[in-house]
VEXKOLVO-791629 format. One record per atom (N, C-alpha, C, CB): residue in three letters; residue number from 0; x, y, z; chain. Coordinates in pm, whole numbers, plus 50000, padded with zeros to 5 digits. Glycine has a CB too. Layout:
BEGIN
residuo Ala&num NUM&east X&north Y&up Z&cadena A .
...
***
This chain:
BEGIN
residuo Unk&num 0&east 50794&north 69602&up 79764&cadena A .
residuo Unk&num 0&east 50888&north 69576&up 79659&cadena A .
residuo Unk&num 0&east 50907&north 69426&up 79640&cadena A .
residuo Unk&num 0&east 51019&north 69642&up 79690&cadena A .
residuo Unk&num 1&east 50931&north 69341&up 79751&cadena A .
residuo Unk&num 1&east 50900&north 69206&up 79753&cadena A .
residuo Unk&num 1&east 50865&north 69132&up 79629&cadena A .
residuo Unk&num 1&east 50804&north 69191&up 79836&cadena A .
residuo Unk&num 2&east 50675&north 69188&up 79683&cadena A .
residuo Unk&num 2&east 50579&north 69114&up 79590&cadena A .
residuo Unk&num 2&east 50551&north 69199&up 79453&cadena A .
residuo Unk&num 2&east 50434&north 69088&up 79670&cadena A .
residuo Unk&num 3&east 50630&north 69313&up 79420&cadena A .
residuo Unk&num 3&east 50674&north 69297&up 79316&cadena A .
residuo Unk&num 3&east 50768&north 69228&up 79220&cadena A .
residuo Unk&num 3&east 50682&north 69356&up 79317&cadena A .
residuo Unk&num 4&east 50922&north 69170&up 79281&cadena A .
residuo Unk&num 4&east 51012&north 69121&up 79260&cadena A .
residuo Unk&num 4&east 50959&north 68958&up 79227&cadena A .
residuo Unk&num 4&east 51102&north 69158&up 79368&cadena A .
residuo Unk&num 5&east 50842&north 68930&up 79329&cadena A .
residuo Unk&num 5&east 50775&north 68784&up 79273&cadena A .
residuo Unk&num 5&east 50678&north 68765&up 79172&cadena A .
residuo Unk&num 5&east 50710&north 68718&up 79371&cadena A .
residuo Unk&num 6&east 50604&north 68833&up 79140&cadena A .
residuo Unk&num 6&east 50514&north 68892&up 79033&cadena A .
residuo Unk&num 6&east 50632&north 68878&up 78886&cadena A .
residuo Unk&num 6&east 50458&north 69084&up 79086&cadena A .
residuo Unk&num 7&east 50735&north 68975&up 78936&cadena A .
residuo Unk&num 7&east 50781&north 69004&up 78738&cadena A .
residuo Unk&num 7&east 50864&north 68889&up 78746&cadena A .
residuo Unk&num 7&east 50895&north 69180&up 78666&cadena A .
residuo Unk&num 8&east 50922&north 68793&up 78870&cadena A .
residuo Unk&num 8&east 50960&north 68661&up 78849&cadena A .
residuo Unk&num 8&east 50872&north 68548&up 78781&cadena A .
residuo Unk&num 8&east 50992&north 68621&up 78967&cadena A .
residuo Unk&num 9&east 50760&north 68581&up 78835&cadena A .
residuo Unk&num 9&east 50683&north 68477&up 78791&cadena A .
residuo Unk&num 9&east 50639&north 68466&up 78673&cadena A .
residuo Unk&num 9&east 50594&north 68465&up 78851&cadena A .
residuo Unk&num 10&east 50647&north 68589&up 78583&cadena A .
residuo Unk&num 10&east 50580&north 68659&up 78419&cadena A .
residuo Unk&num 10&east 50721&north 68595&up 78361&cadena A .
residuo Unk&num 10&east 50550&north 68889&up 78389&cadena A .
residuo Unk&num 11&east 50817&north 68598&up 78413&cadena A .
residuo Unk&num 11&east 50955&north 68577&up 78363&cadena A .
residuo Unk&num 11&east 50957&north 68432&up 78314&cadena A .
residuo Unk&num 11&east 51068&north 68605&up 78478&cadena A .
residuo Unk&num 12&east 50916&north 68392&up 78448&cadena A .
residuo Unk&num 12&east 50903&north 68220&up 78416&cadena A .
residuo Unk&num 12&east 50868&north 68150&up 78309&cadena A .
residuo Unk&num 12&east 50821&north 68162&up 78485&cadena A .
residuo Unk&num 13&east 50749&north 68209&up 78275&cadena A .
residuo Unk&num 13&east 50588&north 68155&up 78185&cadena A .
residuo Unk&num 13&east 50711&north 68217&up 78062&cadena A .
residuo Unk&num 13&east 50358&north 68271&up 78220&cadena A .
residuo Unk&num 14&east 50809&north 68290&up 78039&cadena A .
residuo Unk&num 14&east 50840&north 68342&up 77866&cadena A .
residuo Unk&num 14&east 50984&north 68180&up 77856&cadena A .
residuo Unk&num 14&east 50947&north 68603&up 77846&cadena A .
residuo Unk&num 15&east 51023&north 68206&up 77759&cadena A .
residuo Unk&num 15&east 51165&north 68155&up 77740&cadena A .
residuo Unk&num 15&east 51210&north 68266&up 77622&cadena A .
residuo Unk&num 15&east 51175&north 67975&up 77688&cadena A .
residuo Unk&num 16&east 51348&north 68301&up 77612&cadena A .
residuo Unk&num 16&east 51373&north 68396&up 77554&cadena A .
residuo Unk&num 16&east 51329&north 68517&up 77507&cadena A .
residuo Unk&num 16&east 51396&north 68362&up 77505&cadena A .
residuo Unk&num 17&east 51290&north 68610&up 77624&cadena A .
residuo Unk&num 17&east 51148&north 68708&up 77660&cadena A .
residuo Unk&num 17&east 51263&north 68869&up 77632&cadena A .
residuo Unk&num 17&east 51055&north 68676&up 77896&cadena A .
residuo Unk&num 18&east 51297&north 68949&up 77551&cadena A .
residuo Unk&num 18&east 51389&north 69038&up 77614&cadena A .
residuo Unk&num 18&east 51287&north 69161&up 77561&cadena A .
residuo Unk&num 18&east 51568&north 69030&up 77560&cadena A .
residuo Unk&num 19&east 51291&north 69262&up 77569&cadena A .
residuo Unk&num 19&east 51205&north 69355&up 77535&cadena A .
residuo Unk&num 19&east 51368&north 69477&up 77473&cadena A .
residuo Unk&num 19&east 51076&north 69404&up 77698&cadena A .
residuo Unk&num 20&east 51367&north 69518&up 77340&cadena A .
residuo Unk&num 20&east 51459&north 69655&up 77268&cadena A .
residuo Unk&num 20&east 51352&north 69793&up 77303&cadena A .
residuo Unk&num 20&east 51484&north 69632&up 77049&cadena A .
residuo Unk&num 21&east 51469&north 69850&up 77334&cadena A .
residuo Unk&num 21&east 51403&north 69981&up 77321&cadena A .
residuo Unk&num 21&east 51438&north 70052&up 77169&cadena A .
residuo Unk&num 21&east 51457&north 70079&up 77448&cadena A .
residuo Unk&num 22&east 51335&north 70080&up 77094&cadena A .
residuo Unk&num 22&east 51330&north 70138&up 76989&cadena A .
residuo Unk&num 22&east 51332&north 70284&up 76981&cadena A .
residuo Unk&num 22&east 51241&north 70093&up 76939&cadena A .
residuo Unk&num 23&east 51320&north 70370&up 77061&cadena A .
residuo Unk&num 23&east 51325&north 70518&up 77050&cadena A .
residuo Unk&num 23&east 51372&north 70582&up 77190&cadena A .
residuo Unk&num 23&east 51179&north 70574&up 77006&cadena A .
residuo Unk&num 24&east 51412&north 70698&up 77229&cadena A .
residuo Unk&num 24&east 51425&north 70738&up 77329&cadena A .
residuo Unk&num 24&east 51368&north 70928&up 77329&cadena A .
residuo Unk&num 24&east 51573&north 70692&up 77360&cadena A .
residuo Unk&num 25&east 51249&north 70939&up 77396&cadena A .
residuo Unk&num 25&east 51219&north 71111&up 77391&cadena A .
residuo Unk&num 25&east 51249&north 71174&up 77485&cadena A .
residuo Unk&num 25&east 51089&north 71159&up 77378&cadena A .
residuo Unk&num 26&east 51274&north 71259&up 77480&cadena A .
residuo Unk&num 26&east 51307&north 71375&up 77633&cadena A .
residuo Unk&num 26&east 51186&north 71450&up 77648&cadena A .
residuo Unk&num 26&east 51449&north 71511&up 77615&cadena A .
residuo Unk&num 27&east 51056&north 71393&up 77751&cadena A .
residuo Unk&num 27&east 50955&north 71486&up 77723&cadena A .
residuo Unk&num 27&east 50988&north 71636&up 77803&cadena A .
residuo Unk&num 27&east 50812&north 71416&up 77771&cadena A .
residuo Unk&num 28&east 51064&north 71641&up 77927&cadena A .
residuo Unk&num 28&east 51096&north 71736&up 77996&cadena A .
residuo Unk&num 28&east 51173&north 71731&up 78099&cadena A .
residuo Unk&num 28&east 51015&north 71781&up 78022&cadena A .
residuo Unk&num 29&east 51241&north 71797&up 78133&cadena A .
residuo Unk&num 29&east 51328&north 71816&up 78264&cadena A .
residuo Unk&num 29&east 51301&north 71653&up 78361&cadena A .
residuo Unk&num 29&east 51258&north 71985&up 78366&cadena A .
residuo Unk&num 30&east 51180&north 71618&up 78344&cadena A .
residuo Unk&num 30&east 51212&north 71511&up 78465&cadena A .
residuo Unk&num 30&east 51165&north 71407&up 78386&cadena A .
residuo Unk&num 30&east 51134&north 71526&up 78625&cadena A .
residuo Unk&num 31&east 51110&north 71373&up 78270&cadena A .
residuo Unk&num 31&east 51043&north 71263&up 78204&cadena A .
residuo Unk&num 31&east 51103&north 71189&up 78074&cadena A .
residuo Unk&num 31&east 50919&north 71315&up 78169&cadena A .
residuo Unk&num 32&east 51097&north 71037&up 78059&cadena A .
residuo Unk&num 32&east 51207&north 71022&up 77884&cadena A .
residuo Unk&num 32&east 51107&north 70908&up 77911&cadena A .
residuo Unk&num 32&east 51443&north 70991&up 77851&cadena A .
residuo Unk&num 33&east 51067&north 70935&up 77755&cadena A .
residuo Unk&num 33&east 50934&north 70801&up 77702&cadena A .
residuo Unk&num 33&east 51076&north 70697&up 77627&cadena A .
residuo Unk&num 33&east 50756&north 70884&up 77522&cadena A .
residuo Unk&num 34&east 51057&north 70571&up 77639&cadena A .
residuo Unk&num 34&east 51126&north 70466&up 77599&cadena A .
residuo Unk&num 34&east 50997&north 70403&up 77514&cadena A .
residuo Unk&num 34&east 51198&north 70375&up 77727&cadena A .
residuo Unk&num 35&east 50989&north 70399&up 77368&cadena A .
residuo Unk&num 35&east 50923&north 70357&up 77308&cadena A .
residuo Unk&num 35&east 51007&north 70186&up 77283&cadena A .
residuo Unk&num 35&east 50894&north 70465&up 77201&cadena A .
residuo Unk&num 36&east 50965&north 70070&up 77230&cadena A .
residuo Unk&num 36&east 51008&north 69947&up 77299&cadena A .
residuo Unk&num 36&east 50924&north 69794&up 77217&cadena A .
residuo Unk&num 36&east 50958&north 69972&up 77480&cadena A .
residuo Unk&num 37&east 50971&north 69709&up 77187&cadena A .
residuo Unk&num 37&east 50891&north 69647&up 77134&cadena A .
residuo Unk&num 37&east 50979&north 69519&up 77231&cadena A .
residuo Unk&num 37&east 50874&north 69664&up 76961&cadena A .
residuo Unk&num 38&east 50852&north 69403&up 77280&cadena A .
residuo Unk&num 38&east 50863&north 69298&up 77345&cadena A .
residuo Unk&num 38&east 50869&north 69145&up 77273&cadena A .
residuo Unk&num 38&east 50764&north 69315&up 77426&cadena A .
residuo Unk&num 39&east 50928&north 69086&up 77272&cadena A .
residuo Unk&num 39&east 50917&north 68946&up 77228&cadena A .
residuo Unk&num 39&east 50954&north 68882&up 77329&cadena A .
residuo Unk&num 39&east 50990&north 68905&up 77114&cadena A .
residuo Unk&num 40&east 50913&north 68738&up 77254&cadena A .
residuo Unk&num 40&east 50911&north 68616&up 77373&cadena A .
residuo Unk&num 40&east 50861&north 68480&up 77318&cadena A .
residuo Unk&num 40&east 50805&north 68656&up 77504&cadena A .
residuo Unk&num 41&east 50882&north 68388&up 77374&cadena A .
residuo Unk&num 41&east 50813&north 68274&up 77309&cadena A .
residuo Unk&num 41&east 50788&north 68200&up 77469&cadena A .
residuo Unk&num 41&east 50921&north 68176&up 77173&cadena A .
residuo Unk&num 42&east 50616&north 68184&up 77486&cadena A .
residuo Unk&num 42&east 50530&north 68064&up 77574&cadena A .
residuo Unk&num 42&east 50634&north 67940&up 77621&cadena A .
residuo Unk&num 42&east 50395&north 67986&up 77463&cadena A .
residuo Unk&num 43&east 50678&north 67920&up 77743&cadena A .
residuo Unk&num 43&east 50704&north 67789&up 77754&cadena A .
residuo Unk&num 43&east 50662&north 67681&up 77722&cadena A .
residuo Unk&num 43&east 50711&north 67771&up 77825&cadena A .
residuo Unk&num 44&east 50544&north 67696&up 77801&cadena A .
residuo Unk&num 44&east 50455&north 67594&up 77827&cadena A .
residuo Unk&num 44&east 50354&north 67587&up 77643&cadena A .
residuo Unk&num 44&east 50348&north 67651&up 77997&cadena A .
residuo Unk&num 45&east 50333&north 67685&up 77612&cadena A .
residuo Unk&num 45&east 50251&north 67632&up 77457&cadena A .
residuo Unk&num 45&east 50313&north 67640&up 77327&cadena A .
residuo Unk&num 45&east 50122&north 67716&up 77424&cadena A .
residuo Unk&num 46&east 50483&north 67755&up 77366&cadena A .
residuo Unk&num 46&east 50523&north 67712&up 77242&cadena A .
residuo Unk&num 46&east 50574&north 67849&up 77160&cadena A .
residuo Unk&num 46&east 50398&north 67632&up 77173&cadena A .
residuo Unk&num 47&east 50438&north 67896&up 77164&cadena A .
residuo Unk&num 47&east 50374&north 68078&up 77104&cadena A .
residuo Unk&num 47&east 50442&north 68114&up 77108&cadena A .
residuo Unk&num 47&east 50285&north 68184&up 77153&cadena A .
residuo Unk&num 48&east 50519&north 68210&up 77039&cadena A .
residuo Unk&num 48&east 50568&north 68334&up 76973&cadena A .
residuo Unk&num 48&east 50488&north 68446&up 76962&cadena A .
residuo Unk&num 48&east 50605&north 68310&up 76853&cadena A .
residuo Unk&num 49&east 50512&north 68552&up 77083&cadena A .
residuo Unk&num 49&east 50442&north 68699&up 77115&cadena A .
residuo Unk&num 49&east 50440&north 68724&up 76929&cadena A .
residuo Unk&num 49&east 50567&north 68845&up 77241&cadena A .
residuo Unk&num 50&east 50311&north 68791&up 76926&cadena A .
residuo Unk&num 50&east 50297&north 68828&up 76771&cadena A .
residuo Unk&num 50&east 50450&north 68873&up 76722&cadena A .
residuo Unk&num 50&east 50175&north 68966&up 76746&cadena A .
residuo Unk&num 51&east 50388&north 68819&up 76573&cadena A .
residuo Unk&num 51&east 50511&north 68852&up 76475&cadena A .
residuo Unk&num 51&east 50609&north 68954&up 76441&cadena A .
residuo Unk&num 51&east 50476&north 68848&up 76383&cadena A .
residuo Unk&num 52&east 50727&north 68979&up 76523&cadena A .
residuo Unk&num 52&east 50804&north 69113&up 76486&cadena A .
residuo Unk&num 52&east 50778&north 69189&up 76641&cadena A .
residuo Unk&num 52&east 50725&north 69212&up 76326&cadena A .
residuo Unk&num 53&east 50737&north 69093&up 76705&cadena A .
residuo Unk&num 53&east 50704&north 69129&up 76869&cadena A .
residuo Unk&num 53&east 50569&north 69239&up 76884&cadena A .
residuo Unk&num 53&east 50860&north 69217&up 76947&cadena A .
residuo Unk&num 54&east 50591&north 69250&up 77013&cadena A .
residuo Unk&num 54&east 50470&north 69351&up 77075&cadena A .
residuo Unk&num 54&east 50495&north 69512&up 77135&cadena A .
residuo Unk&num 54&east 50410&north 69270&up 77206&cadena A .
residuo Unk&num 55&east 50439&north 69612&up 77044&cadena A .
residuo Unk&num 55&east 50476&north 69740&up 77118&cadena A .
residuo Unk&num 55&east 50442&north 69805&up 77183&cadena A .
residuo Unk&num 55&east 50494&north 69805&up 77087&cadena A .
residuo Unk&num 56&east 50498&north 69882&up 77248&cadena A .
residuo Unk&num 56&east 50476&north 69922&up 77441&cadena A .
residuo Unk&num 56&east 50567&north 70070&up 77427&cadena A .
residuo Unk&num 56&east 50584&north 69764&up 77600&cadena A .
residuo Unk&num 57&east 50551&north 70140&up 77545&cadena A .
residuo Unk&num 57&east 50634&north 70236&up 77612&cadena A .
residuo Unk&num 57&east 50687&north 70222&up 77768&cadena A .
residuo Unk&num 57&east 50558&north 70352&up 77603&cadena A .
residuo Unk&num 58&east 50757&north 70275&up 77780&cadena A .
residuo Unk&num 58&east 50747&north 70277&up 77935&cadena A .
residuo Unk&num 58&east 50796&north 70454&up 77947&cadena A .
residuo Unk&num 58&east 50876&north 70138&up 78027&cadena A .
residuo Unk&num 59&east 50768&north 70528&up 78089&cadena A .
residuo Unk&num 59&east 50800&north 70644&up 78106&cadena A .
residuo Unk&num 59&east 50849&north 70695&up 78249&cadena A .
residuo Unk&num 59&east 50701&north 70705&up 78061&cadena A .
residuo Unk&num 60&east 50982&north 70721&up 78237&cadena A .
residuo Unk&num 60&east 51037&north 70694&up 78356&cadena A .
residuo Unk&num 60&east 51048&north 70849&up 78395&cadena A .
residuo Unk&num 60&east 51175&north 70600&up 78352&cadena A .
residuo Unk&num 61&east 51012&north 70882&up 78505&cadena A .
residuo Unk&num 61&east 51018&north 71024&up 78598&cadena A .
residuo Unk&num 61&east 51139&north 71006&up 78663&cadena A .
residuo Unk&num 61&east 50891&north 71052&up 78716&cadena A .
residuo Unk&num 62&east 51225&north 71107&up 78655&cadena A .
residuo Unk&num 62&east 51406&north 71088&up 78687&cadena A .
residuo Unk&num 62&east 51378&north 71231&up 78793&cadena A .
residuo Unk&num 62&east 51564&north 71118&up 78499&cadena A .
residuo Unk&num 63&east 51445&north 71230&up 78927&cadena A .
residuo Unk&num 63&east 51453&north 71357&up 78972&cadena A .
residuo Unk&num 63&east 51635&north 71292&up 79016&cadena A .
residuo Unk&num 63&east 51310&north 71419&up 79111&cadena A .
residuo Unk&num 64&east 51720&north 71388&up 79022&cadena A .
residuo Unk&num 64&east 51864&north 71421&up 79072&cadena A .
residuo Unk&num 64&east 51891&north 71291&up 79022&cadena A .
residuo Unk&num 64&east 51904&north 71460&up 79241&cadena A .
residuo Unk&num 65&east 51860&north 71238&up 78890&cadena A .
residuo Unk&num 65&east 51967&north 71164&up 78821&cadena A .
residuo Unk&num 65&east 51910&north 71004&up 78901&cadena A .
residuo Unk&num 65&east 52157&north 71236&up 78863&cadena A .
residuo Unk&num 66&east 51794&north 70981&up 78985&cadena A .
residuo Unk&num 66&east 51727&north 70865&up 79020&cadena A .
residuo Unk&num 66&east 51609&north 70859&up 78927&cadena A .
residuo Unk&num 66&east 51688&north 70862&up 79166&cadena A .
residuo Unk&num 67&east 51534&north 70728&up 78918&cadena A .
residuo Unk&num 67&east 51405&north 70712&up 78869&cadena A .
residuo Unk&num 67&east 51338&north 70691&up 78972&cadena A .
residuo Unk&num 67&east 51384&north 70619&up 78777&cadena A .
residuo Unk&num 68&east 51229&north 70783&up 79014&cadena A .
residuo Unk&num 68&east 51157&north 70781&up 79128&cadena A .
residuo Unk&num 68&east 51056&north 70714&up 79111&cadena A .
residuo Unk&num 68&east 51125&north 70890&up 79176&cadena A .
residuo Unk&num 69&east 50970&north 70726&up 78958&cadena A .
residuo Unk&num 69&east 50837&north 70599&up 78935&cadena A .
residuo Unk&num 69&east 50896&north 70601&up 78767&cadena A .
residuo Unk&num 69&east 50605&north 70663&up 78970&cadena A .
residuo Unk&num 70&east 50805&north 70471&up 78708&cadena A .
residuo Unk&num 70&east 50831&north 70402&up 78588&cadena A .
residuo Unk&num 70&east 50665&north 70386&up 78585&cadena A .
residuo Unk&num 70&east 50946&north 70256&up 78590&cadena A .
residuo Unk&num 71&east 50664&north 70409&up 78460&cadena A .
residuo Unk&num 71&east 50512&north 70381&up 78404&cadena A .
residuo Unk&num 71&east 50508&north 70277&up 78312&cadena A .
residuo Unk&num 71&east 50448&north 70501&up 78331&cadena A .
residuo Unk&num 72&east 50481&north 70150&up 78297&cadena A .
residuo Unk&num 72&east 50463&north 70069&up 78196&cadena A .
residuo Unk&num 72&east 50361&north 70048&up 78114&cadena A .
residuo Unk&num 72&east 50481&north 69982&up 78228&cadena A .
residuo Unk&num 73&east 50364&north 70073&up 77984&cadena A .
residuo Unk&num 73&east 50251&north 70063&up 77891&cadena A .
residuo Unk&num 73&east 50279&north 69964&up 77846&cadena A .
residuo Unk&num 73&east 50222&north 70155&up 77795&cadena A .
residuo Unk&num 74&east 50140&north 69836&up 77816&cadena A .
residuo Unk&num 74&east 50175&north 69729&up 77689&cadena A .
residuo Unk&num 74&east 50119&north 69811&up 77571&cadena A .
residuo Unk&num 74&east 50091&north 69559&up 77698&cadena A .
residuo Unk&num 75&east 50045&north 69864&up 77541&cadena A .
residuo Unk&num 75&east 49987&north 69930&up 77434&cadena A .
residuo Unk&num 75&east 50077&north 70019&up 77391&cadena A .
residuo Unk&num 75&east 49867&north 69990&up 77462&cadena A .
residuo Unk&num 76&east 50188&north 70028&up 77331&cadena A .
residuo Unk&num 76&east 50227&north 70170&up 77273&cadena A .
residuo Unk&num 76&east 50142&north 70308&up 77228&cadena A .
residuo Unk&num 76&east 50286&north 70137&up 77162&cadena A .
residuo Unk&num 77&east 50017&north 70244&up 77175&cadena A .
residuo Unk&num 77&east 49953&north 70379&up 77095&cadena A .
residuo Unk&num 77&east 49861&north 70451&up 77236&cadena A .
residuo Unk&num 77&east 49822&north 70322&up 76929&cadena A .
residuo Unk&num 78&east 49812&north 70362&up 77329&cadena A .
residuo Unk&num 78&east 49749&north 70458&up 77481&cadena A .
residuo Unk&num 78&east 49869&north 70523&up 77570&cadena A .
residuo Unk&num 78&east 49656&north 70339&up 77610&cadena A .
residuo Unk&num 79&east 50017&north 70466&up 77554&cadena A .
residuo Unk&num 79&east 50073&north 70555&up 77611&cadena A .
residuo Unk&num 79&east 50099&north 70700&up 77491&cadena A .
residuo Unk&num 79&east 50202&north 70480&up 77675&cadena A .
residuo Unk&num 80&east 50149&north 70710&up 77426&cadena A .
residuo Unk&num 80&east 50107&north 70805&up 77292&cadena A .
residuo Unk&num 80&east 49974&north 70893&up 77365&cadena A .
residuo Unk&num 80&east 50046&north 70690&up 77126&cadena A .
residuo Unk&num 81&east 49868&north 70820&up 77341&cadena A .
residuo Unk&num 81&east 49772&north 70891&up 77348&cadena A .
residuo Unk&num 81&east 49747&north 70987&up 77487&cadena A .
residuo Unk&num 81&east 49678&north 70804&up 77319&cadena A .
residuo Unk&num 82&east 49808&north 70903&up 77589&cadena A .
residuo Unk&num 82&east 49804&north 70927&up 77747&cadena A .
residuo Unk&num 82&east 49883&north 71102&up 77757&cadena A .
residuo Unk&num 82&east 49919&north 70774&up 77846&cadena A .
residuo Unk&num 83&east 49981&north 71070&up 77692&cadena A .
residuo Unk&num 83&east 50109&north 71217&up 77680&cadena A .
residuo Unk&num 83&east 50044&north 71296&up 77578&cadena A .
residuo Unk&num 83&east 50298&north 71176&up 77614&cadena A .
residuo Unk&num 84&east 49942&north 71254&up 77480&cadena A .
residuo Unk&num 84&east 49935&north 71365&up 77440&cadena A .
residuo Unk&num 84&east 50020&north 71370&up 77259&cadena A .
residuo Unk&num 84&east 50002&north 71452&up 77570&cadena A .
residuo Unk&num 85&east 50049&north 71268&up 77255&cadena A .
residuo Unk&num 85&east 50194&north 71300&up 77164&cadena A .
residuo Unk&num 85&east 50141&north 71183&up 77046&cadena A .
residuo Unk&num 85&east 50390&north 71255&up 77265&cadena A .
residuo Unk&num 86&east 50191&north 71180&up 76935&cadena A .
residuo Unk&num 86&east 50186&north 71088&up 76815&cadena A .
residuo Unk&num 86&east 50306&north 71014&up 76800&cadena A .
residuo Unk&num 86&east 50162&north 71159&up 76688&cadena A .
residuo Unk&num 87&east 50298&north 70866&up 76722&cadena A .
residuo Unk&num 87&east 50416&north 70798&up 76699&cadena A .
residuo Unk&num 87&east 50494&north 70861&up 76603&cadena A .
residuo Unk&num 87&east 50395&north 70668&up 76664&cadena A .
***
């Protein structure tokens, strides 16, 4: 967990004003909810602005007794889509 906690510190670093909205919320089943999500951010260091109107993603969180036991992060919105099975 650590060298996870230093990893998404360090991605954190490299943005300045980085927040990611969640745009949709699905209930795929008893233990699963797709968070459809679009990311922005702007480069410290070069400046950049994550494409225009930001970048879209999912994430899919497996909940058992009201915990999230794993989180799946997609940057691609349309391969998580495709991954479940499901259309935007």
């Amino acid at each position: 967990m650590a060298s996870f906690s230093a990893c998404w510190r360090g991605f954190l670093a490299a943005w300045s004003d980085y927040c990611v909205v969640a745009n949709e919320y699905r209930v795929l089943d008893g233990e699963r909810v797709l968070v459809l999500l679009t990311r922005r951010g702007r480069g410290k260091a070069s400046g950049v602005e994550a494409e225009q109107g930001g970048t879209k993603g999912a994430n899919v969180f497996d909940v058992c007794d009201g915990k999230v036991n794993r989180l799946l992060l997609y940057w691609d919105r349309d391969r998580a889509l495709a991954d479940l099975g499901l259309e935007e």
